[in-house]
PDBQT receptor file of N, H, CA, C and O in Angstrom, charges set to zero:
ATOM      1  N   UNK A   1      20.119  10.567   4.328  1.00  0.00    +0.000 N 
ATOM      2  CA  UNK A   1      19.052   9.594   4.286  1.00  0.00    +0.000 C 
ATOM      3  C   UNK A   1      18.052  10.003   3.203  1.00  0.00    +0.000 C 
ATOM      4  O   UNK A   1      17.722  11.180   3.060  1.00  0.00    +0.000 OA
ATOM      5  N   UNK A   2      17.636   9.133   2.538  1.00  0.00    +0.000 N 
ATOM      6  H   UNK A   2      17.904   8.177   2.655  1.00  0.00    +0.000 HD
ATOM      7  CA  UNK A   2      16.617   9.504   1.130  1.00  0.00    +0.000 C 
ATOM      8  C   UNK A   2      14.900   8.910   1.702  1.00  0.00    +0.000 C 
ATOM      9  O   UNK A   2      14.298   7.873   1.979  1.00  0.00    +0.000 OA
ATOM     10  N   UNK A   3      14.706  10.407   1.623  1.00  0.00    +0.000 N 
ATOM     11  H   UNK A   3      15.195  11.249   1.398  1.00  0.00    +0.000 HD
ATOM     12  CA  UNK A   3      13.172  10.392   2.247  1.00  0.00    +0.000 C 
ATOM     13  C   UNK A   3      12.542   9.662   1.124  1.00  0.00    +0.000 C 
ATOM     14  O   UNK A   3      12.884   9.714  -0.057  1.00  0.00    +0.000 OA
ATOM     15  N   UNK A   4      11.355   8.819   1.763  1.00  0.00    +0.000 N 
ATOM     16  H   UNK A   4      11.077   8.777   2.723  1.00  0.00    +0.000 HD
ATOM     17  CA  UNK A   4      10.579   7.671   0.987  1.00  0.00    +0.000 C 
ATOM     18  C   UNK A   4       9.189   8.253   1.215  1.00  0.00    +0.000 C 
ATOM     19  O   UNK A   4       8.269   7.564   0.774  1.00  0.00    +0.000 OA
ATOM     20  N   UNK A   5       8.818   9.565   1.913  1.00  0.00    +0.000 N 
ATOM     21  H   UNK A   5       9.565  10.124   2.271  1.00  0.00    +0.000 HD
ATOM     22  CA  UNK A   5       7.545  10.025   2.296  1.00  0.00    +0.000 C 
ATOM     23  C   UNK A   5       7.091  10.596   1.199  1.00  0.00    +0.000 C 
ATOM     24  O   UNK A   5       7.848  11.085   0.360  1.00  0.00    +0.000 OA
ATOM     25  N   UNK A   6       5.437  10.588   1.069  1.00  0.00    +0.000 N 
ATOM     26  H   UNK A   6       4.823  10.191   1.751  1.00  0.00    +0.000 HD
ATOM     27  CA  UNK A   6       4.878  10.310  -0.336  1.00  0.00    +0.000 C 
ATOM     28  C   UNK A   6       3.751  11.886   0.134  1.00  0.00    +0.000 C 
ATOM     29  O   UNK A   6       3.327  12.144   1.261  1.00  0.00    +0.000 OA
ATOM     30  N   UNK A   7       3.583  12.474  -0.801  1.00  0.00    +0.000 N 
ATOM     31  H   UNK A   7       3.927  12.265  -1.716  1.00  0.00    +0.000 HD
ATOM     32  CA  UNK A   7       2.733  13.580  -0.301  1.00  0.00    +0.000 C 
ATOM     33  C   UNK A   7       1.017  13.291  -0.359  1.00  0.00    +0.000 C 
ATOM     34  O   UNK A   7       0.194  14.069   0.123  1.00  0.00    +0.000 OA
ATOM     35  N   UNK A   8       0.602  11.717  -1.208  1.00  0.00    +0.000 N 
ATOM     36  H   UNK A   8       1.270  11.084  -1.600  1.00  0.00    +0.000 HD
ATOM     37  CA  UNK A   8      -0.675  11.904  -1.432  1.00  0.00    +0.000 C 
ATOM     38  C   UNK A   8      -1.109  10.125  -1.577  1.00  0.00    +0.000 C 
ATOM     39  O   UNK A   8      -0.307   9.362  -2.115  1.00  0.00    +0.000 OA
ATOM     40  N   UNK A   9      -2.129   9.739  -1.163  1.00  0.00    +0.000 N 
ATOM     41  H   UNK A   9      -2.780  10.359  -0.726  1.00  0.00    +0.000 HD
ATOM     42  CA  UNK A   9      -2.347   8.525  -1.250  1.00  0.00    +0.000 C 
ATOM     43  C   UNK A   9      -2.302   7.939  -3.002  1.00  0.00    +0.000 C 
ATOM     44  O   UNK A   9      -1.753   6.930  -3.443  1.00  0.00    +0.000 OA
ATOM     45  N   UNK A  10      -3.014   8.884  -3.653  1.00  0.00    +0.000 N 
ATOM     46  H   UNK A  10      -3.460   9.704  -3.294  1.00  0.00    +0.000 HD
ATOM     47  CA  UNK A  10      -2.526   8.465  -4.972  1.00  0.00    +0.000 C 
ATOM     48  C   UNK A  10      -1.423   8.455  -5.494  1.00  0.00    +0.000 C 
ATOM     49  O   UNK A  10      -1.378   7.665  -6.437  1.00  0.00    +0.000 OA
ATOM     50  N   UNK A  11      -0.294   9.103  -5.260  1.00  0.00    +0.000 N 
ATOM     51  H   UNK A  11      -0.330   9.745  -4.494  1.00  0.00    +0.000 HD
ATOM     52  CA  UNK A  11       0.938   9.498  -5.367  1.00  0.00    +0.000 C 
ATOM     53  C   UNK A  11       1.271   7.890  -4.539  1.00  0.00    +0.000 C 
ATOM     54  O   UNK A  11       2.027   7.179  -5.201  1.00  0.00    +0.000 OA
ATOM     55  N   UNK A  12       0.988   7.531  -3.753  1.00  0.00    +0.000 N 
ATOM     56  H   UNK A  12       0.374   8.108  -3.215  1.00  0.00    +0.000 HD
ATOM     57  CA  UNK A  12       1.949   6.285  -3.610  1.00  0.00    +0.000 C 
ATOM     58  C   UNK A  12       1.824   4.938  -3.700  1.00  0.00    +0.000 C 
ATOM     59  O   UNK A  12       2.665   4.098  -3.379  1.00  0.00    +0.000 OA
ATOM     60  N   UNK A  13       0.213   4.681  -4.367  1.00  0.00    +0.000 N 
ATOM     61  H   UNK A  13      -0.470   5.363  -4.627  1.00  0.00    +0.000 HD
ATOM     62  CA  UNK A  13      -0.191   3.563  -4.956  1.00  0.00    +0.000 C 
ATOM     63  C   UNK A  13      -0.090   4.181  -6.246  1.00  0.00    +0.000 C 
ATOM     64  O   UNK A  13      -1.255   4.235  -6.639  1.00  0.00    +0.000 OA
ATOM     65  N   UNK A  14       0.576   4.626  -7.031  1.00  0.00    +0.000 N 
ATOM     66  H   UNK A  14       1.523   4.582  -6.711  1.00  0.00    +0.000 HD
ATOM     67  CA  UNK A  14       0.993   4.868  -8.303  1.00  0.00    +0.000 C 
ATOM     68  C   UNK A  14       2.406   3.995  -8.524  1.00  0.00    +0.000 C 
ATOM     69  O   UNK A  14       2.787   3.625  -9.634  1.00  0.00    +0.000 OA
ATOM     70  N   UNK A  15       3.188   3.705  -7.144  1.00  0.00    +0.000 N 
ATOM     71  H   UNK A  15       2.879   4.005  -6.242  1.00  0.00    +0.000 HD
ATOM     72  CA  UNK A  15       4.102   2.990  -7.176  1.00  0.00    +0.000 C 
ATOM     73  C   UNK A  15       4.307   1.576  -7.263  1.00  0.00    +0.000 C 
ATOM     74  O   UNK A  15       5.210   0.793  -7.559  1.00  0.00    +0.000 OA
ATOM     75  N   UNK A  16       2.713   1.554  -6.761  1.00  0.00    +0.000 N 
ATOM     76  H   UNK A  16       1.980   2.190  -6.521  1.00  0.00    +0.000 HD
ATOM     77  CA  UNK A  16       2.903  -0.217  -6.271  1.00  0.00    +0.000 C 
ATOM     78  C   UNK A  16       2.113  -0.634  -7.811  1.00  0.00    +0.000 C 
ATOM     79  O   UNK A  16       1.223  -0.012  -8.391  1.00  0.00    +0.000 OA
ATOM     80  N   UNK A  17       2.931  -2.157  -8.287  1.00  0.00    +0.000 N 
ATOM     81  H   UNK A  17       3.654  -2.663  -7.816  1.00  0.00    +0.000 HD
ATOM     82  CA  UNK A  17       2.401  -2.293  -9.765  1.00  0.00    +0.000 C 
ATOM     83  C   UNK A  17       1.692  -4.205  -9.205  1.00  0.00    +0.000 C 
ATOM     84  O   UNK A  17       1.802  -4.608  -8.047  1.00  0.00    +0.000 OA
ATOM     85  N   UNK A  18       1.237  -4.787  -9.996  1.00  0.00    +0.000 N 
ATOM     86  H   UNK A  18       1.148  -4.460 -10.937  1.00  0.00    +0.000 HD
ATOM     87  CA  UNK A  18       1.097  -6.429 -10.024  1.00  0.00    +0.000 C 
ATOM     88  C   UNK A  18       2.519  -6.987  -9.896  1.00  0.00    +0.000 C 
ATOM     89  O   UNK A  18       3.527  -6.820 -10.584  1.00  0.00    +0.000 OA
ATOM     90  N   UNK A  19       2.238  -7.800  -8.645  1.00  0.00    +0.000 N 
ATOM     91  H   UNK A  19       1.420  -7.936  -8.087  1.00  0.00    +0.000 HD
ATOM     92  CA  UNK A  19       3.422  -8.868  -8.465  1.00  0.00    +0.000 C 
ATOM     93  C   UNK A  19       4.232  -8.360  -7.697  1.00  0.00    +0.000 C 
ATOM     94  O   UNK A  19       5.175  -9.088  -7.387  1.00  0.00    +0.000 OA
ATOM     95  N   UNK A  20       4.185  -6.566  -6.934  1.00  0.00    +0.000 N 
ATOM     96  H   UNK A  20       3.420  -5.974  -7.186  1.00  0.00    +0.000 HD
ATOM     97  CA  UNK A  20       5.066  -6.109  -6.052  1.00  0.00    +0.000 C 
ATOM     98  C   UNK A  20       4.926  -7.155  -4.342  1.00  0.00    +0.000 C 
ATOM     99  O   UNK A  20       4.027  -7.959  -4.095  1.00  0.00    +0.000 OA
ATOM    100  N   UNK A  21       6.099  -6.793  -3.417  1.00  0.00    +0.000 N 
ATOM    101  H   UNK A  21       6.829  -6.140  -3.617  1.00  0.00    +0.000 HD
ATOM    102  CA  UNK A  21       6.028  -7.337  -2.558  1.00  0.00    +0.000 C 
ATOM    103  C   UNK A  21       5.847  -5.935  -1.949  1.00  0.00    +0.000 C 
ATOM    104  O   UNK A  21       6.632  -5.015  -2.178  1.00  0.00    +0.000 OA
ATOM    105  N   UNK A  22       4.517  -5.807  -0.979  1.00  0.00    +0.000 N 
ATOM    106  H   UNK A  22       3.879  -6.554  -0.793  1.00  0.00    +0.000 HD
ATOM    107  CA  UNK A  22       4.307  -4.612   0.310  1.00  0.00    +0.000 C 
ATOM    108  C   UNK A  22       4.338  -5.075   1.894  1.00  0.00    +0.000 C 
ATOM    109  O   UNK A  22       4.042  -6.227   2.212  1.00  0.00    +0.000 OA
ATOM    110  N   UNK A  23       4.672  -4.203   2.734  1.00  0.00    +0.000 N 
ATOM    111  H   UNK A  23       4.912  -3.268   2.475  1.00  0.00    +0.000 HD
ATOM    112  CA  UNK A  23       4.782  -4.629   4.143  1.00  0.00    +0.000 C 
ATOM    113  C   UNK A  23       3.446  -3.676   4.897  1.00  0.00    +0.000 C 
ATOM    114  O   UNK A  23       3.831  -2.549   5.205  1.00  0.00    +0.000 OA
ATOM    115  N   UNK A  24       2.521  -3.851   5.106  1.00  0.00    +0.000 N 
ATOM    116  H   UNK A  24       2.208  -4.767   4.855  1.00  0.00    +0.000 HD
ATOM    117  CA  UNK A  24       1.137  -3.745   6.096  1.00  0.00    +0.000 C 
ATOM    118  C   UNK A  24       1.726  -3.629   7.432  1.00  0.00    +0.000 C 
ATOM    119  O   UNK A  24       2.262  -4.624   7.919  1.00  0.00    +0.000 OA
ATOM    120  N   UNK A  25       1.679  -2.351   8.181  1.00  0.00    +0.000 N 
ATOM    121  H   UNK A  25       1.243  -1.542   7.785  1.00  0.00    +0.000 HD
ATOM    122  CA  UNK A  25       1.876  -2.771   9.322  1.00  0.00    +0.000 C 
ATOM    123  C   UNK A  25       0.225  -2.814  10.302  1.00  0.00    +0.000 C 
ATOM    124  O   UNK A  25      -0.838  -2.687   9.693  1.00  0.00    +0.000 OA
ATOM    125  N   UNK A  26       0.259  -2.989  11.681  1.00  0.00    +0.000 N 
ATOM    126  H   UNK A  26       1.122  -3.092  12.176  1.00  0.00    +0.000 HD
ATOM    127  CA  UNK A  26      -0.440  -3.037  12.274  1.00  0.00    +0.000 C 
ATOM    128  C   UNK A  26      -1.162  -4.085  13.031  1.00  0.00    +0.000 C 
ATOM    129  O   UNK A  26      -1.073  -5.051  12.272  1.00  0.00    +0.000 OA
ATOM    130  N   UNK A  27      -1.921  -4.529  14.228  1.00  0.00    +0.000 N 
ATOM    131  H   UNK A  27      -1.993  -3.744  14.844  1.00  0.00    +0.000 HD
ATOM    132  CA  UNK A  27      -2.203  -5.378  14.510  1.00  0.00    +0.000 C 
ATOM    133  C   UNK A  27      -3.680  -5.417  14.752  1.00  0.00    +0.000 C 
ATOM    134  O   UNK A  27      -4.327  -4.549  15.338  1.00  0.00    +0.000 OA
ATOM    135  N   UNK A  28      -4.276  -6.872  14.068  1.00  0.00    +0.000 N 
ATOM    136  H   UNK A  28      -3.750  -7.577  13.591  1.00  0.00    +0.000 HD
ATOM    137  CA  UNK A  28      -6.010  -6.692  13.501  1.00  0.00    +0.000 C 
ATOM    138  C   UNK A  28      -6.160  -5.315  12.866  1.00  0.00    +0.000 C 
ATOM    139  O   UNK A  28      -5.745  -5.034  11.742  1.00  0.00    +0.000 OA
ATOM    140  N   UNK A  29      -6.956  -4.268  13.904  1.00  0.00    +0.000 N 
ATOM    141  H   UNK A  29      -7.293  -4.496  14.817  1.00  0.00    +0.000 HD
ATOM    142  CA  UNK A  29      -7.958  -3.544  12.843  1.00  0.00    +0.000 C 
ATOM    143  C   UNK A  29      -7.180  -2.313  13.453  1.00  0.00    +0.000 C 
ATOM    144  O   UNK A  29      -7.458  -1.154  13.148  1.00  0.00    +0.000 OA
ATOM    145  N   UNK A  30      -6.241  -2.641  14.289  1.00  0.00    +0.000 N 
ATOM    146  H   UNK A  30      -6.015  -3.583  14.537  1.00  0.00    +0.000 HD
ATOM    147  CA  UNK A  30      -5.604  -1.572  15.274  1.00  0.00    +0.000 C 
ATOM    148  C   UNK A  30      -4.552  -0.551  14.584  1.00  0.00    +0.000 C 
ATOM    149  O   UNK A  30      -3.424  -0.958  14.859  1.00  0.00    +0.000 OA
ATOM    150  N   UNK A  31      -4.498   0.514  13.865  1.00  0.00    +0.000 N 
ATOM    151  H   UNK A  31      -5.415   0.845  13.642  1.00  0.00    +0.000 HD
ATOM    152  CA  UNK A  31      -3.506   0.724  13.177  1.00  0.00    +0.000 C 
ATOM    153  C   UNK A  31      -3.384   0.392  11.778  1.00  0.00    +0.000 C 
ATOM    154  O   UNK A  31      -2.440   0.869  11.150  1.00  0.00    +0.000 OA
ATOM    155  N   UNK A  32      -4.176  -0.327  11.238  1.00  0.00    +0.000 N 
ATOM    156  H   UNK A  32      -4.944  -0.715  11.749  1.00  0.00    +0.000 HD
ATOM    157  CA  UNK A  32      -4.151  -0.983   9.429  1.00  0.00    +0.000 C 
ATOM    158  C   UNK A  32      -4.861   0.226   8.825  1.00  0.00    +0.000 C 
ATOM    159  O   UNK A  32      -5.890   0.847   9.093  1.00  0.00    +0.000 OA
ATOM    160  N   UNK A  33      -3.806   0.318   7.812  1.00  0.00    +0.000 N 
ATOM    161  H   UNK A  33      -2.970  -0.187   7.595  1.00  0.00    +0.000 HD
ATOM    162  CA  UNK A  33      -3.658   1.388   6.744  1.00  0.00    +0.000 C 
ATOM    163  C   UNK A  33      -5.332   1.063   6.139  1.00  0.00    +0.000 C 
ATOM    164  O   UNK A  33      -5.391   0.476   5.059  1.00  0.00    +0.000 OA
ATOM    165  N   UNK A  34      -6.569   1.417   6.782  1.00  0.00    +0.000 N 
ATOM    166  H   UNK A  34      -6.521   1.894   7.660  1.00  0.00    +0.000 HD
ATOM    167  CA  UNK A  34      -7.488   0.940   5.784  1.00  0.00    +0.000 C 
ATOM    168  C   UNK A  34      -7.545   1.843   4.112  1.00  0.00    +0.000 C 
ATOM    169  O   UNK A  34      -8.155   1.364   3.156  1.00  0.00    +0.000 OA
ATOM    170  N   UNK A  35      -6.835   3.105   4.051  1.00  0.00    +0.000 N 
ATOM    171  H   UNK A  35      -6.340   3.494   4.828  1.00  0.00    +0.000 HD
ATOM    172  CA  UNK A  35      -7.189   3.703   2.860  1.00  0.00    +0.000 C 
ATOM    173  C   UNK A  35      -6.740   3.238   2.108  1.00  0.00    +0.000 C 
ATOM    174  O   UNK A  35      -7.454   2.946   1.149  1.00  0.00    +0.000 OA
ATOM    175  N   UNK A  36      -5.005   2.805   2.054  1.00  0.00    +0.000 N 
ATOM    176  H   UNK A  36      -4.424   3.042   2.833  1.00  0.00    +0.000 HD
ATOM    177  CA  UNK A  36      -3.978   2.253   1.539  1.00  0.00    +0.000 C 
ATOM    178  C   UNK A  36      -4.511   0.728   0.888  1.00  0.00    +0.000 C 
ATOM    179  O   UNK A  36      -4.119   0.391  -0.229  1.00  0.00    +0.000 OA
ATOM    180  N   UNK A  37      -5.557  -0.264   1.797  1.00  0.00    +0.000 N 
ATOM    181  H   UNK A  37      -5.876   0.010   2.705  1.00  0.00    +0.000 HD
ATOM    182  CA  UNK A  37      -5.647  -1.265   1.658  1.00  0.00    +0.000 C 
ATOM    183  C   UNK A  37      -7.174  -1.009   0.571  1.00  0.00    +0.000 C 
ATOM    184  O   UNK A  37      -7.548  -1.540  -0.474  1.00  0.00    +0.000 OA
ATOM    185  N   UNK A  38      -7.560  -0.272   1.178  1.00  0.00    +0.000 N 
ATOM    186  H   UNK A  38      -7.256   0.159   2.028  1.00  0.00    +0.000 HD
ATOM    187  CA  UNK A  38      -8.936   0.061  -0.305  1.00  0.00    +0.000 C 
ATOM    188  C   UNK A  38      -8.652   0.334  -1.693  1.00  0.00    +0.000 C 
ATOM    189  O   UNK A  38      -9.067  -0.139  -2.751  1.00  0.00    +0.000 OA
ATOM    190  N   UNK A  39      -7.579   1.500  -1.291  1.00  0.00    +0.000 N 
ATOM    191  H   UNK A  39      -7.242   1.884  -0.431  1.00  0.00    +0.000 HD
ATOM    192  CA  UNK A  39      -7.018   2.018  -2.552  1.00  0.00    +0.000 C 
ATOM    193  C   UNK A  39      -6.336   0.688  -3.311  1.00  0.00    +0.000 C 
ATOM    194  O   UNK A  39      -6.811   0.672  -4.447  1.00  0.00    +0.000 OA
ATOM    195  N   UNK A  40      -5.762  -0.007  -3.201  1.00  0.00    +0.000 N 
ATOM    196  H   UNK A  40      -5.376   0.007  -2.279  1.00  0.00    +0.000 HD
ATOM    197  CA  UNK A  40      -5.262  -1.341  -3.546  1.00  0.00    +0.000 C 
ATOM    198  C   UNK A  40      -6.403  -1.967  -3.909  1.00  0.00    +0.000 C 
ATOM    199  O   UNK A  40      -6.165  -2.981  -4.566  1.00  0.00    +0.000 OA
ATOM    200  N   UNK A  41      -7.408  -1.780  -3.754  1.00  0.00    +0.000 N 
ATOM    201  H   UNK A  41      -7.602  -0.956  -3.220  1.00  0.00    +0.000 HD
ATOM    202  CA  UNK A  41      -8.509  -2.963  -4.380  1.00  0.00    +0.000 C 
ATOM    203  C   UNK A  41      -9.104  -2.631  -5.168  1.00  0.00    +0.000 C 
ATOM    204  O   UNK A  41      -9.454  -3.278  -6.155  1.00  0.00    +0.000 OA
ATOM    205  N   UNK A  42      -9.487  -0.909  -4.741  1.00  0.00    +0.000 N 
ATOM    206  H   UNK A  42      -9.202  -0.384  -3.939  1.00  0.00    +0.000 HD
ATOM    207  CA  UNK A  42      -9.915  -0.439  -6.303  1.00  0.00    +0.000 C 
ATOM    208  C   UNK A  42      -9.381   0.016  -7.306  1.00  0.00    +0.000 C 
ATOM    209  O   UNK A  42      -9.987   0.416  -8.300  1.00  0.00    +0.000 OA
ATOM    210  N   UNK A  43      -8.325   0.005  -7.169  1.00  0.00    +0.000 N 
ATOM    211  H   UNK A  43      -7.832  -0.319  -6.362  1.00  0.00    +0.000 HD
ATOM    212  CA  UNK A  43      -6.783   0.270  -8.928  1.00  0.00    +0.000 C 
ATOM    213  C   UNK A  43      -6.791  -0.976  -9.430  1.00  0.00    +0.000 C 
ATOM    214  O   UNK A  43      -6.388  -1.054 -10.591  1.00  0.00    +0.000 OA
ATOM    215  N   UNK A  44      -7.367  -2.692  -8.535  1.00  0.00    +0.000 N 
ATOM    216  H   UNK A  44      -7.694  -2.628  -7.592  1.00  0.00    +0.000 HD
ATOM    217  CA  UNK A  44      -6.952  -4.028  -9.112  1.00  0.00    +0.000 C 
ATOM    218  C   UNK A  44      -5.846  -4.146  -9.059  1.00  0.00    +0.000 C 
ATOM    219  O   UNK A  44      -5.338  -4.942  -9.849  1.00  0.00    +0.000 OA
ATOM    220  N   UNK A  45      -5.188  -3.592  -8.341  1.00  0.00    +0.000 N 
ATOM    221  H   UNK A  45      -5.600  -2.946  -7.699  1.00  0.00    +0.000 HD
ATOM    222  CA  UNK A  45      -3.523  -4.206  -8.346  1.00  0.00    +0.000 C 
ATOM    223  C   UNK A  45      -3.657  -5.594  -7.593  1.00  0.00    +0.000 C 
ATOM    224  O   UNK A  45      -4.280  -5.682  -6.535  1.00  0.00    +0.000 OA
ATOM    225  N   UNK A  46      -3.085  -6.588  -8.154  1.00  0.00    +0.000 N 
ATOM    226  H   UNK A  46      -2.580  -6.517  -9.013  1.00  0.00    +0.000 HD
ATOM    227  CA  UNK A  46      -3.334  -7.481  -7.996  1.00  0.00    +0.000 C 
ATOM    228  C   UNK A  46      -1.959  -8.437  -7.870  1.00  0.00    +0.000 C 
ATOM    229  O   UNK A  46      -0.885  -7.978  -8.259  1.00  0.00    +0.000 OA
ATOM    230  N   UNK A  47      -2.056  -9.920  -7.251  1.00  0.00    +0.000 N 
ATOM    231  H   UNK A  47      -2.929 -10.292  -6.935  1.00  0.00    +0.000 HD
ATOM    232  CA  UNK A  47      -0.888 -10.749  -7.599  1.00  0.00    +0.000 C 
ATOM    233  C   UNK A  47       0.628 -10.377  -6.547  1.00  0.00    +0.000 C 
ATOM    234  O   UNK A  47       1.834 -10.544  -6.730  1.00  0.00    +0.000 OA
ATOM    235  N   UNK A  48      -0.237  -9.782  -5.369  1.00  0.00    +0.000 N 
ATOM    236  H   UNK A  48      -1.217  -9.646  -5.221  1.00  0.00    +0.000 HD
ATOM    237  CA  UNK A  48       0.702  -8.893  -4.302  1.00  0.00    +0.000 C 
ATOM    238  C   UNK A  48       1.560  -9.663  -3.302  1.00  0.00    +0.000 C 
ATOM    239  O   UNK A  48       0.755 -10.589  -3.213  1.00  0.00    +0.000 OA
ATOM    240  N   UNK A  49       2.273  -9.929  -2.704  1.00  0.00    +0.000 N 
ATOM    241  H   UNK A  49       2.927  -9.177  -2.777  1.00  0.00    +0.000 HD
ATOM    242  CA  UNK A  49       2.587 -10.508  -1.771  1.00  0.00    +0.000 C 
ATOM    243  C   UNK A  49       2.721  -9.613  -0.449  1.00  0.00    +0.000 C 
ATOM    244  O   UNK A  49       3.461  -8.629  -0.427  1.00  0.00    +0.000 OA
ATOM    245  N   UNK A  50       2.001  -9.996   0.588  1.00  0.00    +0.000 N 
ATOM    246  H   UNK A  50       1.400 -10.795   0.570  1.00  0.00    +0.000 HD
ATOM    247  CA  UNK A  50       1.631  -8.936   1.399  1.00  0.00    +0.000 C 
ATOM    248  C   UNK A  50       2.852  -9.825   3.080  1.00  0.00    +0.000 C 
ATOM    249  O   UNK A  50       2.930 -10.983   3.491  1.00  0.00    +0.000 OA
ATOM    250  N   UNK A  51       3.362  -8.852   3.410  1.00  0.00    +0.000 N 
ATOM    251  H   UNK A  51       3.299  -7.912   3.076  1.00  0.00    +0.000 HD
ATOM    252  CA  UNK A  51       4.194  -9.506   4.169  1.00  0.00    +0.000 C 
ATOM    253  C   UNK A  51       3.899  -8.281   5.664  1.00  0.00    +0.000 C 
ATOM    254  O   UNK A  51       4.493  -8.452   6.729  1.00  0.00    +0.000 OA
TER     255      UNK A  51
């Protein structure tokens, strides 16, 4: 199995570019990646499809 685990929050929004499709898990505020979802706003990655 090919590990997909990332050692550093910058290390894995280095991956995500404009126009990627990402999967959010969690329900409301219960569990949502808030760093993941900040970090995404302040790089401007933009044009995301969030599923």
């Amino acid at each position: 199995m090919i590990d997909k685990s990332q050692a550093s929050l910058v290390e894995a929004l280095s991956q995500i570019q404009n126009g990627s499709t990402i999967m959010i898990g969690g329900f409301g505020t219960a569990g949502q990646p808030a760093e993941l979802i900040d970090g995404l706003i302040e790089l401007g990655i933009k044009d995301l499809v969030i599923v």
